[in-house]
C-alpha positions as CSV (number, residue, x, y, z in Angstrom):
1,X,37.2,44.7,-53.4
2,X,37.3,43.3,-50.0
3,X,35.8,46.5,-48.6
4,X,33.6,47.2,-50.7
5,X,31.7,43.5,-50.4
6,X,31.4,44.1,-46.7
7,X,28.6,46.8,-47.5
8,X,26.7,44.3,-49.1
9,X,26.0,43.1,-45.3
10,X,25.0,46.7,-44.1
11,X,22.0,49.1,-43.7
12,X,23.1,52.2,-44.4
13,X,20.8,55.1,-43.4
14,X,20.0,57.9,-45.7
15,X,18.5,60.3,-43.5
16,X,16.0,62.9,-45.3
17,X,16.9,66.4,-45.4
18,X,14.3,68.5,-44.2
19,X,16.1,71.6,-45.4
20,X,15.3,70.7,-48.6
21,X,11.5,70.9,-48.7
22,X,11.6,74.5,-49.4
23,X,9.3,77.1,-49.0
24,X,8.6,79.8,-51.7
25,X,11.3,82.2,-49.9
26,X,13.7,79.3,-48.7
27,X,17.0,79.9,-50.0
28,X,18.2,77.5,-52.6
29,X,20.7,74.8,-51.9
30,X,23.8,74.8,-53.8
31,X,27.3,73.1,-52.8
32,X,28.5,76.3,-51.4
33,X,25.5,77.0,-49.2
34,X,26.1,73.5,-47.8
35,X,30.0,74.2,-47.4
36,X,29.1,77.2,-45.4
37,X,26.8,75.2,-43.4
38,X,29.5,72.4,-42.6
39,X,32.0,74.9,-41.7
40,X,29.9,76.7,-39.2
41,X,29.1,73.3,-37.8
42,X,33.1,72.5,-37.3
43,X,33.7,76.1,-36.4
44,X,31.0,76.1,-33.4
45,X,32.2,73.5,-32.1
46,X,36.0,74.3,-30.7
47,X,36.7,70.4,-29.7
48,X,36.1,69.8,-33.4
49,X,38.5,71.8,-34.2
50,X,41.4,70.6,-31.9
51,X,40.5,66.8,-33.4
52,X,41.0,68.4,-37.2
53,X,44.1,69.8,-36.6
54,X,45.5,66.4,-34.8
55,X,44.4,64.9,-38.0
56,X,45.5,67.8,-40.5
57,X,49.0,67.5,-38.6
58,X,49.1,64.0,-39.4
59,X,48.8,64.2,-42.8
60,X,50.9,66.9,-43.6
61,X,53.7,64.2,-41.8
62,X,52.2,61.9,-43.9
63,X,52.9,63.7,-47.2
64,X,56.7,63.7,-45.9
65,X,57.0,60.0,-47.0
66,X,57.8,61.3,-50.6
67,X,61.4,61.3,-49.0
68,X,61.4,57.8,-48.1
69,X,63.2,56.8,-51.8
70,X,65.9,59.3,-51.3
71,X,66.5,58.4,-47.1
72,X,67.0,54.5,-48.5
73,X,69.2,55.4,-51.3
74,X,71.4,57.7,-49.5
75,X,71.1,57.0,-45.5
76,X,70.9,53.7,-45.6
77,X,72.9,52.3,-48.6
78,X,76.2,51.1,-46.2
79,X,73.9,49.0,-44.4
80,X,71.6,47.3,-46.7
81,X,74.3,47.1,-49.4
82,X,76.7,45.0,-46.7
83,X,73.3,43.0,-46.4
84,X,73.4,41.8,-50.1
85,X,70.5,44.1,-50.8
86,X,69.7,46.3,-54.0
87,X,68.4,49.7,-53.6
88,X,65.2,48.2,-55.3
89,X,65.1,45.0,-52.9
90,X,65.3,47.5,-49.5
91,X,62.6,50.1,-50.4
92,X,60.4,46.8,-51.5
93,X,61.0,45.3,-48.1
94,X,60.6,48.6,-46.1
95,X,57.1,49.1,-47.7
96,X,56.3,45.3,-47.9
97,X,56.4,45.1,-44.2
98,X,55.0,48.0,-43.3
99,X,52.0,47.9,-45.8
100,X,51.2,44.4,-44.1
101,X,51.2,45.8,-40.2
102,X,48.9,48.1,-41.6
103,X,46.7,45.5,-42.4
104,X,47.5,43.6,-39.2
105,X,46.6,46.9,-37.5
106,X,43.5,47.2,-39.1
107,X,42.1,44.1,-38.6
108,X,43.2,43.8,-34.7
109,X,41.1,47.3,-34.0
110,X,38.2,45.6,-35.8
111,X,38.4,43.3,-33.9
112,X,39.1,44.7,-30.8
113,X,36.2,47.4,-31.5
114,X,38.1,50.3,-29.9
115,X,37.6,52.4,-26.9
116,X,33.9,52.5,-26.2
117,X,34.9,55.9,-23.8
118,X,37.3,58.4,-24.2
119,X,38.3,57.4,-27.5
120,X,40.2,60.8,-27.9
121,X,42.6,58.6,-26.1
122,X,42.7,56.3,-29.0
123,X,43.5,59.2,-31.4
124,X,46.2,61.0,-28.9
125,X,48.4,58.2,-27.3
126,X,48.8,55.8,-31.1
127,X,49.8,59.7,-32.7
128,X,52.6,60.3,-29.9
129,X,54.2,57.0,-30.9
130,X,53.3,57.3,-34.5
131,X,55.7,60.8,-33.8
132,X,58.6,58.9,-31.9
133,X,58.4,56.1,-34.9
134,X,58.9,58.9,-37.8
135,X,61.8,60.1,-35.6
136,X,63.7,56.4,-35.1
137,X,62.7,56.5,-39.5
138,X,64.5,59.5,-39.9
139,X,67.4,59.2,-37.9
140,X,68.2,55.4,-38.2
141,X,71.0,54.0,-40.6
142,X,70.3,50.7,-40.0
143,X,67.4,48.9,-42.6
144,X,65.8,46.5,-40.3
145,X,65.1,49.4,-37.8
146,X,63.8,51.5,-40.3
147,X,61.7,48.6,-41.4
148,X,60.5,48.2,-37.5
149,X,59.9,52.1,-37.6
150,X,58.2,52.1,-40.4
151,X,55.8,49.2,-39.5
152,X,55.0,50.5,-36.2
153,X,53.9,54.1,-37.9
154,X,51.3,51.8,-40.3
155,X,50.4,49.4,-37.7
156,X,48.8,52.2,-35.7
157,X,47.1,54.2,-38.2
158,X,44.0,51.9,-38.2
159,X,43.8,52.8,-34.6
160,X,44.0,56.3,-34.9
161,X,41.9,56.4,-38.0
162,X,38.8,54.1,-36.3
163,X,38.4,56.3,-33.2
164,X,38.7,59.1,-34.9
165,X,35.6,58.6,-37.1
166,X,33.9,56.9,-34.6
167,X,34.3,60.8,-32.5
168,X,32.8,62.1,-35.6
169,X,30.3,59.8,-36.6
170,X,28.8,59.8,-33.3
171,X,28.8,63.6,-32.6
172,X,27.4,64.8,-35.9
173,X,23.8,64.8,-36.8
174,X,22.9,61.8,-39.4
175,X,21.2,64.7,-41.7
176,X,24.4,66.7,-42.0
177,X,27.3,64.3,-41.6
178,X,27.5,64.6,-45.6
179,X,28.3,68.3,-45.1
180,X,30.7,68.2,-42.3
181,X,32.6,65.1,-43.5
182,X,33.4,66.4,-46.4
183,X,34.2,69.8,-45.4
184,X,36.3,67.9,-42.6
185,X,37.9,65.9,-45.0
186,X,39.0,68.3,-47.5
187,X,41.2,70.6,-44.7
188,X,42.3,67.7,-43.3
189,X,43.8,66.5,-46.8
190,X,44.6,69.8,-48.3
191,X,47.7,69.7,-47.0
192,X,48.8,67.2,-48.5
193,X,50.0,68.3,-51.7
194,X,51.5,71.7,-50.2
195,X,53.3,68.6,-47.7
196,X,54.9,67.0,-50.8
197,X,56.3,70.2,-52.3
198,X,57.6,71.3,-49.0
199,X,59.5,67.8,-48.5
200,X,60.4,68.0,-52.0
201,X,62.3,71.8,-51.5
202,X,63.9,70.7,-48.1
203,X,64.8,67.5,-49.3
204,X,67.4,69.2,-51.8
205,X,69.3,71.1,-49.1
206,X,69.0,69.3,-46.2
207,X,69.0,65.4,-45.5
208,X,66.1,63.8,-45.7
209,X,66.2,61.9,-42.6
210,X,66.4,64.8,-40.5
211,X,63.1,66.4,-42.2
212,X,61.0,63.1,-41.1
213,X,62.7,63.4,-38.0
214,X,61.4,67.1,-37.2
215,X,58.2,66.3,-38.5
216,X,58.2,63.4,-36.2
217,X,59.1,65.5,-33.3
218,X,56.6,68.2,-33.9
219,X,53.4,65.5,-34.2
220,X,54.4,63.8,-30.8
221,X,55.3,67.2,-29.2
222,X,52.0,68.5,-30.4
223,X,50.0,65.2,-29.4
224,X,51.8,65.1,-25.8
225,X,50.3,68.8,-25.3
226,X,46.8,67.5,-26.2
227,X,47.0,65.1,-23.5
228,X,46.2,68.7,-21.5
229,X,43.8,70.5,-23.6
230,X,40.5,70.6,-22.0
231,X,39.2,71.5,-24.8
232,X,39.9,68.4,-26.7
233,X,38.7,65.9,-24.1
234,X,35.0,67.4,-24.4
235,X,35.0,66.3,-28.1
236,X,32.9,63.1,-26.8
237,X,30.5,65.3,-24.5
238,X,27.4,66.0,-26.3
239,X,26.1,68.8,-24.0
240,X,29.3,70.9,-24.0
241,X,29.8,70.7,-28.3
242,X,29.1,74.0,-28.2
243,X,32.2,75.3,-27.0
């Protein structure tokens, strides 16, 4: 609700489409036409591409949170159960917590604004740590560090989230931004589900702590080799986006 009342105070543009005023032998628009059109958009553009997979990658790490019942029942029962907790009362504190640094996260970068250069730095360096927190999630037996863990993942996923549409709000043309953005959007979540199932198979042979952890490992590894890509770090330069 909160978000939604905040457009009230906006002016949001709705840039015309010129490609729409068609001539007798334009061809017609129809939703794939303008897929096609945001995919050669992203696919021109090689920085884009690096920046979706950083994001794609994330998600899929994302969808391995289904696990997160079955990591508090079984790794850390001896500890929360010598706290006086229930199984119940521990996963309700572990997502309590976290679900409010997220909001404390978000509303710090709002405030703060972000980076107004390099903001692929804002993307990179909170994704390393969001990495190294899914690892300490994974591999911990303790609940107040799996709490800390978790809170530090959600506290910086405003941060990551903000520069990372600000990248792409600012280097896509107003008139196709619908095109791309959703285009963007739906590889970047596709994963998701195929995520889930994955966690869900590997959850029943191996323990489920040491499936966030890998995940973990294999978003900061990836994140720490981005730190190097040129490619990447041209994402904010306007006359190299056709790389």
């Amino acid at each position: 609700m909160l978000a939604a009342v905040t457009l009230i105070f906006l002016t949001i543009p709705s840039p015309k489409r010129a490609d729409l005023q068609q001539d007798s032998g334009g061809q017609k628009k129809t939703p794939w036409v303008d897929l096609k059109e945001g995919a050669i958009f992203i696919w021109s553009r090689k920085p884009f591409l690096w920046l979706l997979s950083l994001i794609t990658l994330t998600n899929l790490a994302l969808s391995f949170a289904i696990l997160m019942p079955m990591l508090v029942k079984y790794n850390l029962a001896a500890d929360w159960s010598m706290r006086g907790f229930s199984y119940e009362s521990a996963l309700a504190l572990i997502i309590s917590i976290s679900s409010a640094f997220a909001v404390v996260g978000g509303v710090l970068v709002s405030a703060w604004g972000g980076l107004k250069r390099r903001r692929i730095y804002g993307v990179i360096i909170p994704l390393i740590f969001c990495g190294l927190a899914l690892i300490g999630f994974g591999l911990s037996s303790w609940l107040f560090l799996t709490v800390a863990m978790a809170s530090l993942f959600d506290f910086l996923v405003p941060c990551v989230d903000s520069h990372s549409e600000s990248i792409w709000q600012s280097q896509t043309p107003p008139e196709i931004q619908g095109r791309v953005f959703s285009l963007r959007a739906l590889m970047a979540e596709i994963v998701s589900p195929f995520g889930m199932v994955l966690a869900g198979l590997l959850g029943g042979i191996i323990n489920p702590g040491i499936i966030i952890a890998a995940i973990g490992g294999l978003l900061s590894l990836f994140c720490i080799v981005q730190l190097f890509n040129p490619v990447l770090k041209k994402v904010e330069d306007t006359t190299l986006n056709l790389l």
